[in-house]
Structures are given as C-alpha cells and as structure tokens.
Residue, then its C-alpha position, 0 to 999 in steps of 0.5 A: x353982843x352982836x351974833x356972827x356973821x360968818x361961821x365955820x362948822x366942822x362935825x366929826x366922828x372918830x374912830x372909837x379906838x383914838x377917841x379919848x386920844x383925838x379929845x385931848x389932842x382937839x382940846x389942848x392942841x388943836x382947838x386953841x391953836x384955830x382960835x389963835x389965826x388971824x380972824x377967827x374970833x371964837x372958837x367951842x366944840x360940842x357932841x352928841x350921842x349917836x343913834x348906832x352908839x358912836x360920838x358926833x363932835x361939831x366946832x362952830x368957829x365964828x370968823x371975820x369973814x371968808x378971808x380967815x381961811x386963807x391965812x397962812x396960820x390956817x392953813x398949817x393948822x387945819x387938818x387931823x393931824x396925828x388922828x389923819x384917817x381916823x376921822x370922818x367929817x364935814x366943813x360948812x362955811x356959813x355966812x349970815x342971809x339978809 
C-alpha cells in the first residue's frame, strides 16, 4: 500500500472537565462523520500523556488532496461542536516534498 500524499493533522488538548465527554463524541460522531467527506481516505486518533498531566490528541486524516477541504460535507463537519471553546488545537496540512 502506497503512503499518502496529502494529510491533514489536527492535535488537541481538552478541557479535563469534557474530556471523557469530548472522547466519546470525537469517536462515535465526529470521527466518522470527517472520514465520510468526499476525499478523505482515512481517518485514526492517537494520544499522548502530557508532561504537566494533561492529554494531547492528534487525528491524522490522509486526503486525496487539498481539494477534500473545500467540500460542502466538510465544511459542516469541521469544528468542535458541542465541545467549542473546550478545546485548544492546531490544523496542519501536509502534502508529501519531492
């Protein structure tokens, strides 16, 4: 199987209070719902112990291209949802060098 060439990375820390709230929304709901837009092949969450004792969640999507973000479907799904303002993150889109 060929490695992607675009991806898109989102990390995330969460408010410790929504946590276990925000990990079954993102798992059930929002997780599926990105890796059903047009052009977005896969989809897959990982996390990490913090040094200060907090969570830090990254998704790695791999996209056809840069085209997947600006679908409709996309566009309605992205964000926090219910968790809006409970959440500290960063986006990167990758494309593959060479």
């Amino acid at each position: 199987m060929a490695l992607a060439t675009h991806l898109l990375i989102v990390a995330a820390t969460v408010d410790p209070s929504v946590e276990a709230d925000w990990n079954r929304w993102y798992n059930e709901i929002h997780l599926p719902e990105i890796r059903d837009c047009p052009g977005f092949r896969s989809g897959q969450r990982f996390v990490s112990p913090g040094l200060d004792g907090t969570r830090r969640y990254v998704a790695i999507y791999e996209v056809d291209g840069p085209e997947a973000f600006d679908t409709p479907e996309f566009n309605a799904r992205r964000g926090w949802g219910p968790f809006t303002g409970k959440v500290t993150w960063e986006t990167v889109r990758y494309t593959a060098a060479g």
